[in-house]
C-alpha positions in Angstrom: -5.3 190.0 -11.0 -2.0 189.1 -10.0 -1.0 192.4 -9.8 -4.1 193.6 -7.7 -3.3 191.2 -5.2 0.0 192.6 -4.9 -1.0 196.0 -4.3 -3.6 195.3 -1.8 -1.2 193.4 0.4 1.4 195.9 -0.2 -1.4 199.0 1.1 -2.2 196.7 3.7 1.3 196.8 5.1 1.5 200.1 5.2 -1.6 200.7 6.4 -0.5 198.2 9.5 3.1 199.9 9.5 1.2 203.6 9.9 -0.8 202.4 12.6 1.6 200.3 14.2 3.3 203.6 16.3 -0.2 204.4 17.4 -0.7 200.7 19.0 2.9 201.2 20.4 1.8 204.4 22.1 -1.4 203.5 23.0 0.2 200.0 25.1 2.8 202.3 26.5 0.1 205.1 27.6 1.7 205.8 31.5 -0.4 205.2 34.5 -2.3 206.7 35.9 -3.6 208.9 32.7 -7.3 209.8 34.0 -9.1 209.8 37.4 -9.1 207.3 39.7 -12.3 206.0 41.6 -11.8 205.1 45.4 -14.7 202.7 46.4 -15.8 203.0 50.1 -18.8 200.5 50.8 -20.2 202.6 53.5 -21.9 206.0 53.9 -20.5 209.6 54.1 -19.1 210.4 57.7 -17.9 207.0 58.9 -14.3 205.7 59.9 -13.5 204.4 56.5 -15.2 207.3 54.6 -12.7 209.7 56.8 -9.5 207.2 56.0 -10.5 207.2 52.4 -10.8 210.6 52.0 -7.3 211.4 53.9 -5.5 208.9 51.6 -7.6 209.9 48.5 -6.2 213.5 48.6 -2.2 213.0 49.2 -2.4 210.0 46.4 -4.2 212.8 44.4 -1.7 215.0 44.8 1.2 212.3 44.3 -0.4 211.0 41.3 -1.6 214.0 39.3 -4.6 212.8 39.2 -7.8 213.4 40.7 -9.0 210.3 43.0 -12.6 210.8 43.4 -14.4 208.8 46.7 -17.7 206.6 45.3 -19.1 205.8 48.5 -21.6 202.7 47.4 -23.4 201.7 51.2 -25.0 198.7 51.7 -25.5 194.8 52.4 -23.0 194.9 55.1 -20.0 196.6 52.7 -20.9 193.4 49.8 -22.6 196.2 47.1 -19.6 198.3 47.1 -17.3 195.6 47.3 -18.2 193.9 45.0 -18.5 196.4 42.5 -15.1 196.8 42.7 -14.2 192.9 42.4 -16.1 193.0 39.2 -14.7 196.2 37.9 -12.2 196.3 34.9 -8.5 195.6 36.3 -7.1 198.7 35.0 -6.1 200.4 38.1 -8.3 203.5 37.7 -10.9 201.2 40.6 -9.3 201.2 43.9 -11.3 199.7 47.3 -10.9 201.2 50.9 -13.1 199.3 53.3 -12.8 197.6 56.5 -11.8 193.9 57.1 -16.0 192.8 56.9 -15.5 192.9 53.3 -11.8 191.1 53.2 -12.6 188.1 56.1 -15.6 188.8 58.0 -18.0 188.7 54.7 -16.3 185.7 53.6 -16.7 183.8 57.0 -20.1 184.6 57.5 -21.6 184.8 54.3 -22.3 181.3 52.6 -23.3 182.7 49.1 -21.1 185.8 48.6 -20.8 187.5 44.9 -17.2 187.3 45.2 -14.5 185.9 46.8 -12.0 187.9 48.7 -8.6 185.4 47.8 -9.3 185.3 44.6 -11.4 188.1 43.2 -9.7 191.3 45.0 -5.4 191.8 44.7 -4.7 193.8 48.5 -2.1 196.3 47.9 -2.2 197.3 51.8 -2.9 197.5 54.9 -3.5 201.4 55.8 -4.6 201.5 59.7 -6.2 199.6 62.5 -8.3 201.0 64.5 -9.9 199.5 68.2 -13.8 199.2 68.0 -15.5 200.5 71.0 -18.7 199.2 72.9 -20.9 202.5 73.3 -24.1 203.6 75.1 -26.4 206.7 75.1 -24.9 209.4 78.3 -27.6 209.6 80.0 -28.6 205.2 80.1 -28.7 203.6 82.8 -25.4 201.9 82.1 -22.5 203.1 84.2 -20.4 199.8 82.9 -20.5 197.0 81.2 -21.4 195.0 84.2 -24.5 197.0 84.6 -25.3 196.4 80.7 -24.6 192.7 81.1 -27.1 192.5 84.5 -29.7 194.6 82.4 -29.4 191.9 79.4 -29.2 188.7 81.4 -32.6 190.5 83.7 -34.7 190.8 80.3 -32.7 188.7 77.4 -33.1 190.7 73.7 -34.1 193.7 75.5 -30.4 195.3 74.8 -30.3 196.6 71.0 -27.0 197.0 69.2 -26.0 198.5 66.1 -25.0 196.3 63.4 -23.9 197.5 59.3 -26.3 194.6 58.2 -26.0 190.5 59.4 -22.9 189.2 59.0 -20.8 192.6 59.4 -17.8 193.7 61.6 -20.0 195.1 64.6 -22.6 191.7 64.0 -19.7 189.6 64.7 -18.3 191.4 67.7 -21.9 192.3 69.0 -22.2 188.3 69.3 -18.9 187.6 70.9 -19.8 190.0 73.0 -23.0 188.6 74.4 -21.6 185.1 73.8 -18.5 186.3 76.3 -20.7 187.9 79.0 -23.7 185.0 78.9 -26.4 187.3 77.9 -28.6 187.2 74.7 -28.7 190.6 72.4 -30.2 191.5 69.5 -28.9 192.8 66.7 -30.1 195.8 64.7 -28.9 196.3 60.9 -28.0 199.8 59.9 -26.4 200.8 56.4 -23.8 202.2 58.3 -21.8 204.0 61.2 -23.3 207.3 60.9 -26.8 206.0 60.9 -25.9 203.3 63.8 -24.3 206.2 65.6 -27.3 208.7 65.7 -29.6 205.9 66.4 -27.3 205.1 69.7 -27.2 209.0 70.5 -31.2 209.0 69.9 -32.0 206.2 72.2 -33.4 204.1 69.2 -31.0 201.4 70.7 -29.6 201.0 73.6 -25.8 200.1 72.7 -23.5 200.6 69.6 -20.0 199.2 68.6 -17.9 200.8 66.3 -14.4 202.2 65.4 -12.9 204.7 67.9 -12.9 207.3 64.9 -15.9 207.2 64.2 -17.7 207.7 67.5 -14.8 209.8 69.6 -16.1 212.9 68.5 -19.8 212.0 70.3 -17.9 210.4 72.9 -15.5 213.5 73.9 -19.2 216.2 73.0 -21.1 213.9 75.9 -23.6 212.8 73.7 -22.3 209.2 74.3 -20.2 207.0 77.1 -17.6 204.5 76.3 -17.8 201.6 78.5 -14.9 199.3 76.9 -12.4 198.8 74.2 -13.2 195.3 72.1 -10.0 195.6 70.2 -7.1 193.9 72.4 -5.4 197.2 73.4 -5.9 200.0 74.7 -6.9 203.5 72.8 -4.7 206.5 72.2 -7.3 208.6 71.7 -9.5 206.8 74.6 -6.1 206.0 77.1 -8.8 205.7 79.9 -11.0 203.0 78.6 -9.8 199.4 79.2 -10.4 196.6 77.3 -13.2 194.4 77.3 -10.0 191.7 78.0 -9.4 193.8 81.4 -13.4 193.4 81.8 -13.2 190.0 82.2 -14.0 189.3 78.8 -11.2 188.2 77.2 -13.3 186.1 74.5 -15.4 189.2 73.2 -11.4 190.7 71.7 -12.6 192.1 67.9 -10.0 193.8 65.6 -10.7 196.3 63.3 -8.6 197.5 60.4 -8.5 199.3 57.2 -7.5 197.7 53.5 -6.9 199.2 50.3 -7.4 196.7 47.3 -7.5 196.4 43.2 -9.1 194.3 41.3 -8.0 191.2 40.9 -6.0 190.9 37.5 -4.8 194.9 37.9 -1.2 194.7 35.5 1.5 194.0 38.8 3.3 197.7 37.2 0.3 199.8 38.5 -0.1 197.3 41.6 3.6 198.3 42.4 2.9 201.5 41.5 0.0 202.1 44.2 1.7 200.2 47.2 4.9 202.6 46.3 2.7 205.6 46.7 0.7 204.5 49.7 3.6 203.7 51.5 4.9 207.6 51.0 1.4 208.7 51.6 0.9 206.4 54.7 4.9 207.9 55.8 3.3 211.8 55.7 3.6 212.6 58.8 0.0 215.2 58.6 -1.7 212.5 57.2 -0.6 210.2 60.7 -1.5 212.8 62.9 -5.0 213.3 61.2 -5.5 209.7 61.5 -4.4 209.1 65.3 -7.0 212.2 65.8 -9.5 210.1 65.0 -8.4 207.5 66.5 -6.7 205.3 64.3 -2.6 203.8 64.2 -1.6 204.1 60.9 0.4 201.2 59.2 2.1 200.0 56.0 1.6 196.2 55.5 2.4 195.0 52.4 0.1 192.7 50.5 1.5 189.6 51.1 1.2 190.1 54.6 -2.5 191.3 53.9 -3.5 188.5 52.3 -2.0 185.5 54.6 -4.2 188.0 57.2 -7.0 188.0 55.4 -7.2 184.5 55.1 -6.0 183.5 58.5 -9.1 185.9 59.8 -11.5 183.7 57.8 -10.5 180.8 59.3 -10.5 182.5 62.7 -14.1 183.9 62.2 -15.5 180.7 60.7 -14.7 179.0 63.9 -15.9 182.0 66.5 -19.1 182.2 64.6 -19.5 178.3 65.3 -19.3 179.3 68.4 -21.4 181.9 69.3 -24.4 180.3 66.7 -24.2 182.4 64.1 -25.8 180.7 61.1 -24.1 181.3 57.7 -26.7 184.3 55.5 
């Protein structure tokens, strides 16, 4: 018996010592070793579809590695983002979306399936972009103080595009109409190229979204730009002041663009990605194909990102006090 014991334990061992090179291997397997999926919680054909796609090719390309964009629309950017909070932390799912799903979301939304601080690690901060305040060409609307006399003549009668309640363009469409005195009402699309056509259509009467995504209608005629909500001007739009330079100083709205892990994603491979975004975001084809459309490329690094992020909660919390938006 004695001796059965002994030879069990002693195959055992070298059954462990066999496999013991394999485990090695296996915990030391490089990343990235498969495909990579980019989340963007918006449709084909808006801003952050276009940024994702310019980023997801040169990291491709750096990596070895395909990077394949899972555009996952809806619920103001919360179904897509939070598909990725609750993803495995393994690096191979990646989030590109605008700041509604790092701040606005989490100022706005009282029962959110995840918490931006805690649930998402931000690796950077890839562009900002100004949002624009947009009408149809041929509406009435030859400025914005014509669009503010039409909505304080017939209150609610002025439609905007929203990406659901509690969304970038939600937020700004209320600081807008809190800023000029008029009331507006807010119309939820599942994003910008949906909002965009119904603008062009004359569904609505008045859209606000990123520069990049509506230039393109904007330079074709099909739509007029009466202001800039971001606090400076536009490259792409030099011509086009500022809501601030409107005499609205208080309806200022900030867009940008994030890229994020899951939270828990080994710090190797979160070193790993903000290494190679900053070379891709230092390309300088990829900054001119961004600044076409309208955007300023940047490189801030994820400390910086998440004080941001956290300081725009605050800041939102307060402004939607303000302007009387109830918590969804």
């Amino acid at each position: 018996m004695t001796f059965t014991r002994r030879t069990l334990c002693l195959g055992l061992a070298l059954a462990a010592a066999s496999l013991a090179p394999v485990a090695t291997l296996h915990a030391q397997e490089p990343w990235p070793a498969k495909p990579l999926k980019l989340v963007v919680p918006f449709p084909p054909g808006g801003g952050t579809d276009l940024v994702a796609r310019a980023m997801g090719q040169k990291l491709a390309e750096r990596l070895r590695q395909p990077v394949v964009i899972d555009n996952k629309p809806g619920a103001a950017t919360i179904i897509g983002t939070d598909a990725v909070a609750k993803a495995p932390a393994d690096g191979y799912t990646l989030l590109l979306s605008g700041s509604t799903s790092f701040s606005v979301n989490a100022a706005l939304r009282a029962k959110l399936p995840y918490d931006p601080v805690k649930d998402l690690a931000p690796i950077a901060i890839v562009a900002r972009t100004p949002l624009v305040l947009v009408v149809k060409a041929d509406a009435p609307y030859q400025s914005v103080d014509a669009l503010v006399a039409a909505a304080k003549a017939k209150p609610q009668s002025i439609r905007y595009a929203s990406f659901g309640s509690g969304s970038g363009p939600h937020l700004a469409g209320e600081l807008f109409a809190l800023a000029a005195g008029a009331k507006l009402q807010e119309v939820p699309y599942r994003g910008s190229a949906q909002a965009t056509l119904a603008v062009i259509s004359g569904e609505i009467e008045m859209g606000i979204d990123t520069v990049a995504a509506v230039a393109p209608h904007i330079q074709s005629g099909k739509l007029r730009a009466l202001g800039i909500v971001g606090a400076s001007r536009s490259s792409l739009l030099p011509d086009v002041k500022t809501l601030a330079e409107l005499k609205l100083p208080d309806a200022t709205f900030d867009a940008w663009y994030g890229f994020a892990a899951p939270a828990g994603t080994p710090a190797p491979v979160l070193q790993r990605l903000s290494q190679e975004v900053r070379a891709v975001m230092a390309d300088a084809a990829l900054q001119k194909q961004l600044r076409t459309q309208g955007m300023e490329p940047v490189v801030i690094d994820a400390g910086t990102f998440r004080s941001q992020m956290e300081a725009e909660i605050a800041r939102y919390l307060a402004l939607a006090h303000r302007a009387g938006i109830a918590p969804q």
